[in-house]
N, C-alpha and C positions, 0 to 999 in steps of 0.2 A: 504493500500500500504506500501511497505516495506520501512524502510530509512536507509541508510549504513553511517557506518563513519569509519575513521579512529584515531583513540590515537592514539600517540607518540610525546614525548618529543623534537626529533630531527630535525625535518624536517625544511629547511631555516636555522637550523647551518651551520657555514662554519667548518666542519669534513668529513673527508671522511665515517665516517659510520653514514653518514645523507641519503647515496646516495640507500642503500638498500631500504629506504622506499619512493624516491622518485620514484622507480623501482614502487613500489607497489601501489602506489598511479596514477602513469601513466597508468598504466592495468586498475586498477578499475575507470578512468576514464573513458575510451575509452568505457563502458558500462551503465555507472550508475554517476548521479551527487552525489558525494563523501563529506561529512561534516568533517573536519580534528576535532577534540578535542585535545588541545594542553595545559596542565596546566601548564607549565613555559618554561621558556628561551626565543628568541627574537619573541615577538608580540603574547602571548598565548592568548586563549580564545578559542571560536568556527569559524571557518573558511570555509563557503561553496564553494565548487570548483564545476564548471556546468563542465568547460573541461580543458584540459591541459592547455591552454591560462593564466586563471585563478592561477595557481597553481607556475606557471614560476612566474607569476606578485607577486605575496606572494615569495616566493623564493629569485626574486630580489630586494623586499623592506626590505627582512630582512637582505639581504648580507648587503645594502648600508645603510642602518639605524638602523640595527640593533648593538647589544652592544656585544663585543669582547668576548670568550669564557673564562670562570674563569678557574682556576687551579683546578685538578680531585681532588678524591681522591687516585690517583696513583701518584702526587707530593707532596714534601715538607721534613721536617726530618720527619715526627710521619707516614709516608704515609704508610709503612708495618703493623702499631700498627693498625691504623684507618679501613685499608681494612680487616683485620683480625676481628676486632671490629663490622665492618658490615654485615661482613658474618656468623661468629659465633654466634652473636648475636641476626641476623636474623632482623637488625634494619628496615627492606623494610615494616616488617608489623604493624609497631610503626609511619611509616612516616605520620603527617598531610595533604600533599597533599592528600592521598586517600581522605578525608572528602572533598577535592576543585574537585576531580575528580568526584565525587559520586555528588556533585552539578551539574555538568556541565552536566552530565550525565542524571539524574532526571529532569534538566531544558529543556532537548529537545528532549528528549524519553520516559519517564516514560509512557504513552499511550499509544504508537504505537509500532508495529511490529518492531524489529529494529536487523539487525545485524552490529557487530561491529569487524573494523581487530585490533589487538592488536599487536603493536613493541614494545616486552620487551628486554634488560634492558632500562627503569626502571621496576623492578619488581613489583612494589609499583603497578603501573597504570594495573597491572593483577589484583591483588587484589583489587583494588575500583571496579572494574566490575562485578567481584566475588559477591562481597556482594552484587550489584546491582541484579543483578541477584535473588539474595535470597530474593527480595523481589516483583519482578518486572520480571515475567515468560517470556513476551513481548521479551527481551531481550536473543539473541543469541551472541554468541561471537567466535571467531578463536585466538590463539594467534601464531605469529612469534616468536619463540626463536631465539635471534641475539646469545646468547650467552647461559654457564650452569648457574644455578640456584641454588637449593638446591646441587645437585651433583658437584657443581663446585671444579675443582682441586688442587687448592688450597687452600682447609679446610676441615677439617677433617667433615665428612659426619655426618648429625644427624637425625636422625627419626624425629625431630619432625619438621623439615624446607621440609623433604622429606614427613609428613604428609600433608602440607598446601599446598607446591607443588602439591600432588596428586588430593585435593581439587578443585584447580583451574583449572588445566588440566581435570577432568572426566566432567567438566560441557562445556567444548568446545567443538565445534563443528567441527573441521578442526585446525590442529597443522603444522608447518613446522620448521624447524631449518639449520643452515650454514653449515652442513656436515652429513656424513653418520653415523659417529662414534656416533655425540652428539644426531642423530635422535634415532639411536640404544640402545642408553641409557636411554632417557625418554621412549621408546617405553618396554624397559624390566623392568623400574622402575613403569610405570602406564598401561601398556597393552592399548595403544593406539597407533594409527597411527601416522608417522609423514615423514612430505615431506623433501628430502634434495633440499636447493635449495641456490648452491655457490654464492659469491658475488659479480658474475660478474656487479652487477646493478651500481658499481664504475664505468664503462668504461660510464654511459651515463654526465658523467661530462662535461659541457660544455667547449670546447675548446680543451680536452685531443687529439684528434685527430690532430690540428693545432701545435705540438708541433713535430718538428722531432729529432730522433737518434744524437748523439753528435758523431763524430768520435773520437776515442782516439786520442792522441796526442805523440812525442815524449817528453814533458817532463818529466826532472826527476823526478817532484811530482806529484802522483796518487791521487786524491779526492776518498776517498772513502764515501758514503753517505749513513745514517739511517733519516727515519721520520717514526718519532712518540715517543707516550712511552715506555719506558725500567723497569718496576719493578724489581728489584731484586727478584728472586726463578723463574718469568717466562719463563726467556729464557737463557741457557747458558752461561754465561757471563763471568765467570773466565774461561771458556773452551776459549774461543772466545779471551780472554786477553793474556792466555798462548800463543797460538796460535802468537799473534800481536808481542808480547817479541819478540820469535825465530825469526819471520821472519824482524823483527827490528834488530837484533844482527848478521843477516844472512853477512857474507861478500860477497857473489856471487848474494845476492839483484839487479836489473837490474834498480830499483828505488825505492824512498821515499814514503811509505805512509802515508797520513794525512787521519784521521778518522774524522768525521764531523757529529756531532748529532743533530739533527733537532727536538725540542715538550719536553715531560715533563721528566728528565730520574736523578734526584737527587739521586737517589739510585747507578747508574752506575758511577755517576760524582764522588760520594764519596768514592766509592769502585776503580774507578782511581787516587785519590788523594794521597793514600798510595803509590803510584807509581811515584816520583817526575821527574825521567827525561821523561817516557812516557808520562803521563798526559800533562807537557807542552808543550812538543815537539811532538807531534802525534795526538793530541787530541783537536778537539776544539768543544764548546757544544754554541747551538742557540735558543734560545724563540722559542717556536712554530710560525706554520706562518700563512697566509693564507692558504687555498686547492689550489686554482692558484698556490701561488706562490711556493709552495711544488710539482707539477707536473714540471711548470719550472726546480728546483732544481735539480731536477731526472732526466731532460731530457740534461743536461749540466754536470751532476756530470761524471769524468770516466768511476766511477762502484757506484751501489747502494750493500745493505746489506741487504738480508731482515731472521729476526732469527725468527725459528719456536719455537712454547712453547716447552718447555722440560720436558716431560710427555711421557709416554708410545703410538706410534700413534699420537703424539702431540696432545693428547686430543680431538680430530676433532677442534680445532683450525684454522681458517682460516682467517684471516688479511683479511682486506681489500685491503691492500694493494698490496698484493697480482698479481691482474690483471693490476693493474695501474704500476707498475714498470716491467710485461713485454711487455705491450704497449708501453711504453716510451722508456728504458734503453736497450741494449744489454748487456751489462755485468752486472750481477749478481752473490751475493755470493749468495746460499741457505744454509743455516747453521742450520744443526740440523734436516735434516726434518727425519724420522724416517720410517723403510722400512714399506709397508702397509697401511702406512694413507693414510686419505684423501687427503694431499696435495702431498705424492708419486704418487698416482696413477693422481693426474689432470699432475704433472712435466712431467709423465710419456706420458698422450697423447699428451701435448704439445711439449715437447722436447724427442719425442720419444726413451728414455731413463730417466733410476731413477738418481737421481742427492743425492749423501751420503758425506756430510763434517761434519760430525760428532766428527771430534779432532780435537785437535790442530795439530798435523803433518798435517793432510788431508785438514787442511785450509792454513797450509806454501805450502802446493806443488799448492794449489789456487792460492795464492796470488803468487808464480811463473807463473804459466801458465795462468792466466785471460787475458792478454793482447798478448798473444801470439796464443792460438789457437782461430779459427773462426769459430761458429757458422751458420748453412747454417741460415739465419735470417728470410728468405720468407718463409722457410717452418715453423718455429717457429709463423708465423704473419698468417699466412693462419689454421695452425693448431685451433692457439688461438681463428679466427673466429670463425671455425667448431663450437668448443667448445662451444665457449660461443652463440653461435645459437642455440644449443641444452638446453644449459640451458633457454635461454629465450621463448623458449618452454614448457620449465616446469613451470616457470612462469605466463602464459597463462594458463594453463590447471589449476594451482596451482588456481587461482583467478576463471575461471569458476566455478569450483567447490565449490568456496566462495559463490557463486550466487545463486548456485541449491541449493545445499544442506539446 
């Protein structure tokens, strides 16, 4: 008889991209009792889940017991040097977890028929399986690409992280990834299939629904709101800054904006510092927080901000964030999103029109008109449904096919 589990590092973090593989993990419930393998963060080990019941209770004992999320390697001063250093250097296949992975793994499979879903990043935990594999045929494997990998956009591309890539991907058995763009790419880089499947799995957040629309207000000062990280080269950011000057220097301004940054973002804090009356007077930067209390945030903020990568297509780039700030928020900047991609074309069925703020002019004439024209909002919230109905269809289909195959 076969036995299924799932890796991933995430799941019971309190982040929003915990929520993709608790998506996954509720599907393959609702068919098959599901074994989590978990090598770090709160409450790792092996974890069997019989049904959803099961999986909530692990959830809520690592919300309330579990230990606080540490700083990435996307904060800090050295945090450009560091993520340059692990992608170039390709430190995922150097990582000792693989050897604690490969334990966990041999301790409760090594006999049996077993398949396994794989949520990478961490990339590492693709690799412990890999080599399991190599010696242990029993073993089938799928992996989720949350994100790129050897091809990612920001570092210079190398044959020999796209050879180990290619290694791991031809021995899987079923592949899917966060957009069409990044399916497209591993699928021209290994000649294999891959499912796109967006991240709507953020909306099953408990609570996000109990949270209503904020009405703007006449005050003079506008909250405008970011959560999350900001690396510097990711997203726009001196375009975005230009942009804040003008419309800060504007005298026919109708009000004051305060920018407000939410999670890990030392790269933009510093590259605002050179800037001493903006920085103090427009800017205020916050610890990460809870996911609670970040949906809160959003749903009280004026307007939220959400910046797409800045890449050709935004790279198929897709934030989780994404879905959660137009469930919550009505006013939204979209900044950067690039004609064609993946995120033009979801803008596009949901606000049935493309949405381009690509400059800094095109985000002064934003930040004039955000609070002035109106959005029909029901057709925005009813589209969103559709939407994301369809994708959780592909979700379903994506995981039967986990089963058969």
């Amino acid at each position: 008889m076969t036995k299924y589990y799932y890796l991933s590092d995430y799941v019971g973090e309190d982040i929003s991209g915990s929520h993709r593989q608790i998506r996954f993990l509720e599907i393959l419930l609702s068919t098959e009792i599901i074994t989590l393998v978990k090598p770090s963060g709160n409450f790792p080990g092996i974890h069997v889940f019989k049904n959803v019941h099961d999986l909530n209770f692990y959830i809520n004992k690592c919300k309330k017991n579990g230990k606080s999320n540490k700083s990435s390697i996307r904060s800090g001063v050295l945090a450009g040097f560091f993520r340059q250093c692990k992608y170039i250097l390709f430190l995922d296949i150097f990582n000792f977890e693989i050897l604690k992975v490969m334990y966990l793994l041999l301790r409760i499979n090594y006999d049996k028929p077993s398949k396994i879903l794989i949520s990478t990043p961490k990339f590492h935990l693709a690799l412990a399986v890999y080599f399991t594999t190599l010696f242990f045929s029993k073993i089938k494997y799928a992996i989720d690409f949350r994100d790129a990998w050897a091809s990612h956009p920001s570092i210079p591309r190398s044959k020999f992280r796209l050879f180990i890539e290619k290694k791991v991907i031809e021995k899987s058995f079923l592949n899917s990834t966060v957009s069409n763009y990044l399916g497209n790419e591993f699928s021209n880089n290994h000649n294999k299939n891959f499912s796109c499947l967006y991240n709507i799995a953020t909306q099953v957040d408990e609570g996000i629904n109990n949270f209503s629309r904020k009405e703007s207000t006449n005050s003079d000062i506008k909250n405008f709101l970011y959560i999350g990280s900001l690396p510097l080269g990711f997203y726009n950011i001196r375009e975005f800054i230009k942009g804040v000057e003008i419309f800060i220097n504007d005298k026919n301004r109708k009000y004051t904006p305060k920018f407000i940054f939410i999670g890990e973002h030392f790269e933009i804090e510093k590259e605002l510092s050179k800037m001493a009356k903006i920085y103090k007077n427009y800017f205020e930067f916050l610890p990460p927080v809870s996911h609670k209390n970040a949906i809160e945030a959003i749903a009280i903020a004026d307007a939220v901000i959400f910046f797409a990568y800045n890449a050709p297509k935004n790279a198929g780039v897709i934030s989780t964030k994404l879905f959660e700030y137009i469930k919550v928020q009505e006013k939204i900047i979209f900044f950067d999103i690039k004609e064609d991609s993946d995120l033009d074309k979801i803008i596009c069925q949901i606000y049935e029109k493309s949405i381009f703020i690509n400059n800094a002019l095109a985000l002064v004439n934003e930040f004039h008109s955000i609070f002035i024209k109106n959005e029909k909002i029901s057709n925005v919230l009813n589209n969103l449904e559709k939407f994301t109905e369809i994708q959780r269809k592909k979700y379903f289909n994506h995981i039967e096919e986990f089963f058969k195959k």
